[in-house]
NUKOL-128424 format. One record per atom (N, C-alpha, C, O, CB): x, z negated, y. Coordinates in steps of 0.05 Angstrom, whole numbers, plus 5000, padded with zeros to 4 digits. Atoms other than C-alpha are relative to their C-alpha. Glycine has a CB too. Layout:
BEGIN
XZY/...
% end
This chain:
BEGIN
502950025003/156709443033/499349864974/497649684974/498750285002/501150165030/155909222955/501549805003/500649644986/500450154969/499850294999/160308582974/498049875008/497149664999/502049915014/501750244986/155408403023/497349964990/496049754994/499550045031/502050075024/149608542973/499249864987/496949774985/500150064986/499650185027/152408152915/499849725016/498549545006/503350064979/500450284985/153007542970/497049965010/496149745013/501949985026/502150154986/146207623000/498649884968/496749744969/497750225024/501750045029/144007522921/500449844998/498949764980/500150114976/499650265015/146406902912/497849805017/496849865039/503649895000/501750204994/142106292922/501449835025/503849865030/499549834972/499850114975/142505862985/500949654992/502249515007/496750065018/500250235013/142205212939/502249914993/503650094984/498650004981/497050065007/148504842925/500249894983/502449784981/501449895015/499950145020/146804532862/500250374984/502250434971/497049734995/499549865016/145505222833/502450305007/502650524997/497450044991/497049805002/152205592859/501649874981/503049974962/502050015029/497650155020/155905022828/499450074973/501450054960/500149665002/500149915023/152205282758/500450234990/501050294967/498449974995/498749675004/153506052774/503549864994/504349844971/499550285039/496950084995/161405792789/500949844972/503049894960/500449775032/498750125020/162105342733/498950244966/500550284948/498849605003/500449745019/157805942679/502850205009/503650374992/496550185007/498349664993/163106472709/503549794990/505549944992/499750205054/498550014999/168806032694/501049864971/503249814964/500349945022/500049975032/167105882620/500550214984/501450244961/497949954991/500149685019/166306612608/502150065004/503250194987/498250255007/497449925007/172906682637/502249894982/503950044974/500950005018/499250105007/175906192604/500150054964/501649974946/499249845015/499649905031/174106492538/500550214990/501350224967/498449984986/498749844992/175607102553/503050014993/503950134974/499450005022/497150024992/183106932572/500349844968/502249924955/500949795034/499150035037/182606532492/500350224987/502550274975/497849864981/500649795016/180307122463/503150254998/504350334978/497150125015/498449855004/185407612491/503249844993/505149954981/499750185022/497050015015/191407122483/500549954973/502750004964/501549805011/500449925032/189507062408/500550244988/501450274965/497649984991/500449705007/188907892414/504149954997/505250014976/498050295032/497849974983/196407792446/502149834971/504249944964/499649825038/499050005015/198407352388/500550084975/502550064962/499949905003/501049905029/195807622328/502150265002/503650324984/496050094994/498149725002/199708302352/502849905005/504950014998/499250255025/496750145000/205707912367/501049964975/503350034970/500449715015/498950105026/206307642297/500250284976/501850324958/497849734990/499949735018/204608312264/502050225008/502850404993/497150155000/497649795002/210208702304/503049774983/504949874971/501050155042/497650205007/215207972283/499950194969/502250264961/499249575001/500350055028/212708172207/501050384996/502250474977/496149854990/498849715010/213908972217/503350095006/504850275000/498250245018/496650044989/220808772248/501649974976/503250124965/500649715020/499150235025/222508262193/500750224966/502750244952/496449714994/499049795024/221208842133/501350145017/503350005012/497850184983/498649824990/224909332178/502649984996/504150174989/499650015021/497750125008/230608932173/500849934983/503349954979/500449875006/499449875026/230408862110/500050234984/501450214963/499349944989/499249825013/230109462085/503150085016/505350065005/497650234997/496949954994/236009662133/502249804985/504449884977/500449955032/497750105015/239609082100/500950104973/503250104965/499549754997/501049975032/237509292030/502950315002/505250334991/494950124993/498549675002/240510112048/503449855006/505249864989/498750315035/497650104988/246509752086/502249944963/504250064956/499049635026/499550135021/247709332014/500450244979/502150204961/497849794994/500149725018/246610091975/502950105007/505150104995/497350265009/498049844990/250910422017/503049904996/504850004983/499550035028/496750084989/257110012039/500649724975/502849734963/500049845046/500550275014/255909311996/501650114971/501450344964/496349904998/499150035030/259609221924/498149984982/496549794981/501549794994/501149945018/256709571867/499149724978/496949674969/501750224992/500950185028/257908961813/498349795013/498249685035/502949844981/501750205006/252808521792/501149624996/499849424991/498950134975/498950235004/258207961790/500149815016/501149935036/501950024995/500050104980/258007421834/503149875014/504749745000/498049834994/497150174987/264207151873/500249715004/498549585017/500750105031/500150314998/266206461869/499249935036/497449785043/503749864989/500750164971/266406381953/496650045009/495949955031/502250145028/502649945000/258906591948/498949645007/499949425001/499050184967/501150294999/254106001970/498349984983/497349764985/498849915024/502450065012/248906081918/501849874977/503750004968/497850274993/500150155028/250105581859/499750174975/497750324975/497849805000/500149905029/251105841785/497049844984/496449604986/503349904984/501950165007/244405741745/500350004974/499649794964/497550075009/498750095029/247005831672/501950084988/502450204967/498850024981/496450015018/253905791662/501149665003/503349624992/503450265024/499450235004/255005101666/501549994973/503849904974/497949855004/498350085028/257305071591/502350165010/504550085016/498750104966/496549825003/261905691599/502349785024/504549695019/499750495020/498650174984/264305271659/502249834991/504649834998/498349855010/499550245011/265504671615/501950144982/504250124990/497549834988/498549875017/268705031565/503150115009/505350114998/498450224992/497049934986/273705331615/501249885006/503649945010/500550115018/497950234980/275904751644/501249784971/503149624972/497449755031/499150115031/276504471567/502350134994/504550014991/498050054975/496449845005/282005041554/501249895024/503249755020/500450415002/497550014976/285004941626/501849764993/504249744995/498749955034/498850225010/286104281599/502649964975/504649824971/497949874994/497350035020/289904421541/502650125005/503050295022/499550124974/497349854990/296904601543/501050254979/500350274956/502649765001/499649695008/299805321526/502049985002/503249845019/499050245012/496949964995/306505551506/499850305000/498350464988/502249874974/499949744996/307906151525/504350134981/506650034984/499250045046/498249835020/313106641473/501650095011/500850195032/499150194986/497849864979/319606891500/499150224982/498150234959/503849895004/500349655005/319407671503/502850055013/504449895023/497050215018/497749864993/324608191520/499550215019/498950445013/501250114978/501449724983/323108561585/501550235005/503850235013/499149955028/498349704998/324409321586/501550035030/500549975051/497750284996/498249964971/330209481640/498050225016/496650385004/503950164995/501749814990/326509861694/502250345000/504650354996/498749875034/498049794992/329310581705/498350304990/496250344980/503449954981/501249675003/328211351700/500050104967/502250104957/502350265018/500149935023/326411581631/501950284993/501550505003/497350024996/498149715012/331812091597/497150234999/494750204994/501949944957/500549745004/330312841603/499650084970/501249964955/502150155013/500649955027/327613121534/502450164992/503450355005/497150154996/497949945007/333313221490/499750414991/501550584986/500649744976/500549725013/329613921470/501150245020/501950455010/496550034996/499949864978/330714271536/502250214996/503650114979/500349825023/497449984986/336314711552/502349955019/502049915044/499950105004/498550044986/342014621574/501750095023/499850215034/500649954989/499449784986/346514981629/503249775008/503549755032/497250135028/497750124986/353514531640/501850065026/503250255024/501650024984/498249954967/357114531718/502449874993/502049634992/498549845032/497350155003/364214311703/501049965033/501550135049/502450224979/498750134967/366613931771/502849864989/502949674973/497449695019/498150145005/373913801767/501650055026/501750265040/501150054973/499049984976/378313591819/502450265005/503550424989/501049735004/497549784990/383414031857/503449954984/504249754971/500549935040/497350135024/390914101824/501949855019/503549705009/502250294980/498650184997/394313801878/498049695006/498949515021/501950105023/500750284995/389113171876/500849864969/500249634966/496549965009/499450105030/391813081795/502449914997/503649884976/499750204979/497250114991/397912821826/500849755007/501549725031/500650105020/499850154990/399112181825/502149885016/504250005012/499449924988/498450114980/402911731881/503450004990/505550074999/498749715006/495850065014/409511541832/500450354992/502550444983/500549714953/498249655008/409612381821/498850124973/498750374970/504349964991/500349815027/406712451741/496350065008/494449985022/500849784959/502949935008/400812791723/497749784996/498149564987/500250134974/502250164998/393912491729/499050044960/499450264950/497550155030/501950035030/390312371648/497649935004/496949755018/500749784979/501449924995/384512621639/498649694978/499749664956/499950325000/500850225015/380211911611/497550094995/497450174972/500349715012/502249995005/373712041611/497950255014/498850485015/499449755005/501449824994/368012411639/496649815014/495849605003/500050204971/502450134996/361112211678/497150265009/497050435026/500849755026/501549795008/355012601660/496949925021/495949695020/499849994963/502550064987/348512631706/498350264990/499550454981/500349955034/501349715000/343313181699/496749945024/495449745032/499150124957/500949894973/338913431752/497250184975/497850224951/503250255026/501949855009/331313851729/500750255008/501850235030/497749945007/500849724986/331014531745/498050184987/497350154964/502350175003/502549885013/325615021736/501650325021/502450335045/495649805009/500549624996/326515861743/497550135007/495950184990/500350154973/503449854995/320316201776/500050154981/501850234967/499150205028/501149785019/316216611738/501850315012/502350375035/495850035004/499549724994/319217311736/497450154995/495450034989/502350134983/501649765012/314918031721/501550295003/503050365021/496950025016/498549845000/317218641700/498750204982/497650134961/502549904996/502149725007/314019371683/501850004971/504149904967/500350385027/499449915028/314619591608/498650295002/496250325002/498749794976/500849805007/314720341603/500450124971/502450134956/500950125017/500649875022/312420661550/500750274999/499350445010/497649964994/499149605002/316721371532/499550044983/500949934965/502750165000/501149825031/313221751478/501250284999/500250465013/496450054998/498649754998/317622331464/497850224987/496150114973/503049994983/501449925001/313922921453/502150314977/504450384985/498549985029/498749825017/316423491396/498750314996/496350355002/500149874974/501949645005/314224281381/502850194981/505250214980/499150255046/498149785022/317224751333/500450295014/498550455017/498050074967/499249804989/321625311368/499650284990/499150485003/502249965004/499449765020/322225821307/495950114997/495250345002/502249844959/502549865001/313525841295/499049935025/497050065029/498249934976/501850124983/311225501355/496449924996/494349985006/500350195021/502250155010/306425111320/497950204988/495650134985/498749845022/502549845019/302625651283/498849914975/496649964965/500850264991/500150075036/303225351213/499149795000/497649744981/502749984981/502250234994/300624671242/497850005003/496950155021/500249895016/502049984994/294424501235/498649745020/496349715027/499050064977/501550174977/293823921282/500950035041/499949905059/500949664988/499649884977/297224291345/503149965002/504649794993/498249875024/497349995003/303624521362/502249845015/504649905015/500550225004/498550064989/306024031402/499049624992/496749544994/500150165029/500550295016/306723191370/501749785018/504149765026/501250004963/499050274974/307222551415/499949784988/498049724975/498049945029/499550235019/309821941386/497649795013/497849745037/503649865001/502850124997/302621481388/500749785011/502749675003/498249944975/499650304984/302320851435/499449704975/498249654954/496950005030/500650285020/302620141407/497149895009/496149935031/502749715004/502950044990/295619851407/499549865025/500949675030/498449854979/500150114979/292919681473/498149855000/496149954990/500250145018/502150174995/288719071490/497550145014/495150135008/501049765016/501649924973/286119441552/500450345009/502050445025/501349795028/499249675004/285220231537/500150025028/498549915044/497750244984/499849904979/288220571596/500449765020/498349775033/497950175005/500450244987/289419921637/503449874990/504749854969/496849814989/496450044991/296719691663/500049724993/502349634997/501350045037/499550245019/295719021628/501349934977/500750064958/498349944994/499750045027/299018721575/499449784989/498749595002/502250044993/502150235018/296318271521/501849735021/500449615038/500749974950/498050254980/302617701558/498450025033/498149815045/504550145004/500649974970/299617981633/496249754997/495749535007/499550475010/502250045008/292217851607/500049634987/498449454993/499350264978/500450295001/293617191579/501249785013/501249555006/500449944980/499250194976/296416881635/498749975019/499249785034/502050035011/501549964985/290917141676/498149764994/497149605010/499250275000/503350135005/285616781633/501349754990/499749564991/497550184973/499650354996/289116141621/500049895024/498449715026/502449884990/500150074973/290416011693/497349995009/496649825025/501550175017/503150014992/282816201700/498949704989/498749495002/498050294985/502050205016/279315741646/502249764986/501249604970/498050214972/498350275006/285415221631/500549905020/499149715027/502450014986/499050074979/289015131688/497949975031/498749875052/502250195001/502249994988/281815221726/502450095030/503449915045/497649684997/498449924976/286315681783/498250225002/497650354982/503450054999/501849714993/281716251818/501850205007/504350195009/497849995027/498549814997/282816861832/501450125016/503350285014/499350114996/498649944976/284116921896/502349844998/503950025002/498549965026/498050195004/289616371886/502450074981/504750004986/498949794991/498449805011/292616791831/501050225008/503150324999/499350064985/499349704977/292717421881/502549925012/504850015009/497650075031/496850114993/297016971921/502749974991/504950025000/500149815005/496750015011/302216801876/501050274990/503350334995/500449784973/499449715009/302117531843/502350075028/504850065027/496550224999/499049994979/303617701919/503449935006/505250085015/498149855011/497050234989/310017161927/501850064980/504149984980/499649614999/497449995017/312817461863/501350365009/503650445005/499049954959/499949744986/312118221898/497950174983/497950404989/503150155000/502849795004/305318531859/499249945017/499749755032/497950024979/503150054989/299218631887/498150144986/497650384979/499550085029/502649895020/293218581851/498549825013/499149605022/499949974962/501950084979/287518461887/497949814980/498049824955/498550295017/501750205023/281817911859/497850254981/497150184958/497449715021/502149815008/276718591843/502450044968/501449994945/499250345028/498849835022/282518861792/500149684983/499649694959/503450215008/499850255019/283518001768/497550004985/497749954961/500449715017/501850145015/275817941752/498250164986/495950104980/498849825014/501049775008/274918671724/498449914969/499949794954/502650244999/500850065023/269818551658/501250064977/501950304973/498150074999/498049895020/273518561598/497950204983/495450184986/501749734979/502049795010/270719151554/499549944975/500949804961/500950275000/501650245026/266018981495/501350074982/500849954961/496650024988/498149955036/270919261440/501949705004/503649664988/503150424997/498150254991/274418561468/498749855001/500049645006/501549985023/501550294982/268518051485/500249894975/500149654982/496449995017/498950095026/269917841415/502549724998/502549484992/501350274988/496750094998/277517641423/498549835026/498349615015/503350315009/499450054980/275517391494/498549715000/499249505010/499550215019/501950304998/269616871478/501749834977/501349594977/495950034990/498550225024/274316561416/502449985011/503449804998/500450104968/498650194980/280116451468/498449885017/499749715029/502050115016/500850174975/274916181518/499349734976/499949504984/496850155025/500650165014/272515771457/502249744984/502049504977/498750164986/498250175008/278715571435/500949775018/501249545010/502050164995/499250164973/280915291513/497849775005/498249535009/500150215027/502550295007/274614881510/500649834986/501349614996/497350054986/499650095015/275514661452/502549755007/502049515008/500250204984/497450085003/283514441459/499849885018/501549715019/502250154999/499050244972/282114061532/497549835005/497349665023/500850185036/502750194991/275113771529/500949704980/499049564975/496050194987/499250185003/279113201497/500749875024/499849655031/501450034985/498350054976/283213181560/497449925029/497449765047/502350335005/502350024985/276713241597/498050114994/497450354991/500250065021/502849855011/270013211575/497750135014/496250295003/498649834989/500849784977/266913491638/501050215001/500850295024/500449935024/499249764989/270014111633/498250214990/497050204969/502950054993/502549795011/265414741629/496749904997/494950054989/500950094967/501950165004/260114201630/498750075025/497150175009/500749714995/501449924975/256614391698/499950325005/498750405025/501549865025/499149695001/258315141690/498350044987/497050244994/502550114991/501749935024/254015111629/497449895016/495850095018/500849844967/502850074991/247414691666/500550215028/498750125041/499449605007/500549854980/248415241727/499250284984/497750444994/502550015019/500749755009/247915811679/497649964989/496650174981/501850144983/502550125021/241315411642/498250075026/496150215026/500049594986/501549914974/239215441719/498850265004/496350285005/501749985022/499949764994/240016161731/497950074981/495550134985/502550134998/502149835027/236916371665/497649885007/495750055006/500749934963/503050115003/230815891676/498550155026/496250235028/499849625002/501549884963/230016151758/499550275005/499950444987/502249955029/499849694987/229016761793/503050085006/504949935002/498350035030/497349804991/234917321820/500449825022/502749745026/499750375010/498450084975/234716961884/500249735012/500049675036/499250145020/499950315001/235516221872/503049905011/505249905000/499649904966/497250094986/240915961916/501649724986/501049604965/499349935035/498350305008/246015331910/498449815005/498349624989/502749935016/502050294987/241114871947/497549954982/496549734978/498650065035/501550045022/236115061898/500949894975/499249734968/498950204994/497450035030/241414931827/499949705015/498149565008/504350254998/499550224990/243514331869/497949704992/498549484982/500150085028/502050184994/236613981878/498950004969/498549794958/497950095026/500749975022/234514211814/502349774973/501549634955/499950335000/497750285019/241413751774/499949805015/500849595005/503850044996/501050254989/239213281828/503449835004/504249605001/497349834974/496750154996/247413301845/498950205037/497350375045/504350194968/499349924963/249113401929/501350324987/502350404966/503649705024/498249725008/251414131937/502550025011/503450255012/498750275009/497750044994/258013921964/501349934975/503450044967/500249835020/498250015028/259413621897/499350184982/500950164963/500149754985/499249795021/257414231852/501650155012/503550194998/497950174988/498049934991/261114591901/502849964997/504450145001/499649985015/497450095002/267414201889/499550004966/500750204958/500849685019/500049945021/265614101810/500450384981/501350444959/497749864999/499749734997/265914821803/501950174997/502450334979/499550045016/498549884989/270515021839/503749824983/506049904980/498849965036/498550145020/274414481798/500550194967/502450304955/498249704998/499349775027/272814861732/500250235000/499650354979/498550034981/498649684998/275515571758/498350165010/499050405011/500950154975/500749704995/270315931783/496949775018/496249535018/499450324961/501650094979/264515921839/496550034989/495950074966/500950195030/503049964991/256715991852/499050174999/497250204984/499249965018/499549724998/257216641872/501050144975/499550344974/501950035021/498949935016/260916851811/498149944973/497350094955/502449905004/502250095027/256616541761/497350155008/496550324991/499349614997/501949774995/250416881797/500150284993/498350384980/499650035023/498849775001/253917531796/500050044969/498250184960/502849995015/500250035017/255717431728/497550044978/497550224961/500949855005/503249995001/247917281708/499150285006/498050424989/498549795023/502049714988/245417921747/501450244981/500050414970/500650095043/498449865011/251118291714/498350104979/497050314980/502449884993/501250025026/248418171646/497150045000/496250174981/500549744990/502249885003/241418231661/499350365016/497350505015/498349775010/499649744994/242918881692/500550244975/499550464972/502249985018/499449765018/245919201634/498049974975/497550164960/503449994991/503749965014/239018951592/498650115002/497350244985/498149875001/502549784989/234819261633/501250254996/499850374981/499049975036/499149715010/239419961627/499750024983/500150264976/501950095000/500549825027/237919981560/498250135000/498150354989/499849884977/502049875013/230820061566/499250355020/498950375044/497249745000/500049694994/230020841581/498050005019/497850215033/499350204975/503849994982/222820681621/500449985021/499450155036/497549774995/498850174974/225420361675/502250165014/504450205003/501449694990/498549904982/228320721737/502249855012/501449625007/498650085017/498150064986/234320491775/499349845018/500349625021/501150205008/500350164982/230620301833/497949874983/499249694972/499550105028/500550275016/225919881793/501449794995/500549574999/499550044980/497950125013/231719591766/502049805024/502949575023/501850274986/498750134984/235119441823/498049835013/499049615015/501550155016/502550084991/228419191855/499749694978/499249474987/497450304996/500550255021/228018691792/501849835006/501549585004/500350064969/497050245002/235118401804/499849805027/500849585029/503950225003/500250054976/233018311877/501650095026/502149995047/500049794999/499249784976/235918861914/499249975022/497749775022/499250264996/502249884979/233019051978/500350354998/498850534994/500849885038/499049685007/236219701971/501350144974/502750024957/502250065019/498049885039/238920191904/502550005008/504149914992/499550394981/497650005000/245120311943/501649654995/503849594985/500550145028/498350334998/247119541946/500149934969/501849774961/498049685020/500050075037/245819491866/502150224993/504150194979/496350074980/497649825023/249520171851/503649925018/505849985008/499150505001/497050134990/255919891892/500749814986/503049804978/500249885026/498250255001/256019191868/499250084964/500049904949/498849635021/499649885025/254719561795/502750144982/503850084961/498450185004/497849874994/260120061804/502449805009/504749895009/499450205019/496550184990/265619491829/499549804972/501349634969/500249735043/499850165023/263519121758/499850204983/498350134964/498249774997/499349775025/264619711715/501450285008/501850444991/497150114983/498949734993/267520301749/498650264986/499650454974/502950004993/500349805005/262320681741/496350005005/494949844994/501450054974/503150124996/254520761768/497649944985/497950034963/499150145013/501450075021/249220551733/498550164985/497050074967/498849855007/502049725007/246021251715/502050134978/501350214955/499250255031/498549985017/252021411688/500749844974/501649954955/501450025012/499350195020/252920821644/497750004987/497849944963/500949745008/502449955025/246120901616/500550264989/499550294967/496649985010/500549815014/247421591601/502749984971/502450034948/499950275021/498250195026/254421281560/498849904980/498949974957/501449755009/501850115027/249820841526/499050114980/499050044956/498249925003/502549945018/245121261504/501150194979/499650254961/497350155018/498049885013/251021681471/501449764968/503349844954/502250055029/
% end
């Protein structure tokens, strides 16, 4: 019905269809300009969001995988824009002639064993009927040919008991004494009162820690392979403050004696503890990480390189501000633990008690003694 509408509307006249027909086919006609202009203009603006696209991927490509130096390679196509002299200059030496100096080149070979070493001689001599020669006399003994071989002895370990004989007087039974009737010959001084260490045990522990950067669990193991067992809790027990003295002037010394050898050492240990101190209790690795603006795979591996972990150094931190806060008398336990970032008092007086052997109520009341 509205086709046959729009047809009865039109005029009957054939001069003015041909002006409707030729108006309707201007308007299309500009129309169909208009949108293929729309069609190019967006064509050239995705070519131009392509074009940077691809460059930047080239650009990351060139970060990523591409050679760091700034040097250029001769098979390069870009032309040199000011070296021309140095050029000139090089090809001026190439030109001249060079004598080259006779030298004396070192024989290649295995470098002698240090004459300091010990020694241990294997005498190899033949059998007595091979000293027999064919015509019947005795073989003469001419010479000798000497090789030597390395060897290394595992570590041993071995208990040192201490017998303190103990004395008393039969005839008064100590009456006439005034310091008691019975006298025990006194121990030699111990690094580690009450503690199966010895100063030799203890300093093999803590060079392997902070020289040899070897953990603890890794030391368990070998302990293990020689037949102790000492677990990592008894390796990373706090040394006691009549000792933190002695303990920071060997850690100071080991610094000292290898940050030649490597000047990174203790160097990331120290900006993780600057971390800690500056953050909250419950600032993780990913936080430390983002914060030195290093990946946490490589403080992880840096780290773990200079002897000790993440975990340990936190621990460490809480440790110490734990036994601050016990000084002050005001402050409850669970406060305390609440500050460190507990959720619970039992999880503070455990991981308290496995770093001092002993709970924390107790150790303030020590203190306060």
């Amino acid at each position: 019905m509205a086709m046959e509408n729009e047809i009865s509307t039109l005029p009957d006249n054939v001069s003015s269809l041909k002006h409707i027909i030729t108006t309707l086919s201007k308007t299309n006609a500009e129309q169909f300009k208009k949108q293929e202009q729309q069609y190019k203009d967006k064509e050239n603006l995705q070519k131009k969001k392509i074009e940077g696209l691809e460059e930047q991927l080239r650009l990351l490509r060139q970060k990523l995988f591409g050679r760091s130096s700034e040097k250029i390679p001769s098979d390069d196509n870009q032309l040199p824009l000011f070296n021309e002299t140095e050029e000139e200059v090089i090809k001026a030496k190439e030109e001249k002639e060079t004598t080259i100096p006779e030298h004396t080149r070192k024989k290649p070979g295995r470098k002698p064993l240090p004459a300091d070493l010990p020694r241990t001689e294997v005498i190899h001599d033949l059998p007595a009927e091979e000293k027999i020669c064919g015509c019947g006399c005795d073989l003469s003994k001419i010479g000798e040919e000497i090789s030597e071989k390395l060897n290394i002895i595992p570590a041993r370990i071995n208990v040192i008991r201490n017998i303190r004989y103990k004395y008393a007087c039969k005839n008064c039974e100590g009456v006439e004494e005034e310091e008691g009737a019975v006298k025990t010959a006194p121990l030699p001084p111990q690094l580690i009162p009450k503690g199966i260490a010895t100063a030799g045990l203890l300093a093999h522990i803590l060079t392997s820690k902070f020289v040899d950067a070897l953990p603890f669990y890794r030391q368990e193991k070998q302990f293990a392979r020689i037949g102790v067992e000492l677990n990592r809790a008894s390796l990373s027990l706090p040394i006691p403050e009549s000792n933190q003295q002695e303990f920071e002037l060997f850690r100071q010394q080991c610094q000292a004696k290898y940050t030649l050898r490597n000047e990174n050492r203790f160097f990331l240990t120290d900006q993780v503890r600057r971390c800690l101190q500056t953050g909250s209790y419950e600032l993780r690795l990913t936080d430390v990480a983002k914060q030195l603006n290093i990946g946490e795979r490589s403080v992880r591996r840096q780290l773990n390189n200079e002897g000790i972990s993440f975990r340990e150094l936190k621990n460490q931190y809480i440790f110490q501000q734990a036994l601050n806060l016990l000084k002050n008398p005001d402050l409850r336990i669970e406060e305390i633990s609440e500050t460190l970032g507990y959720s619970e008092t039992s999880a503070f007086t455990r991981a308290f008690l496995k770093w001092t052997g002993v709970p924390p109520g107790r150790y303030r009341k020590r203190s306060a003694l």
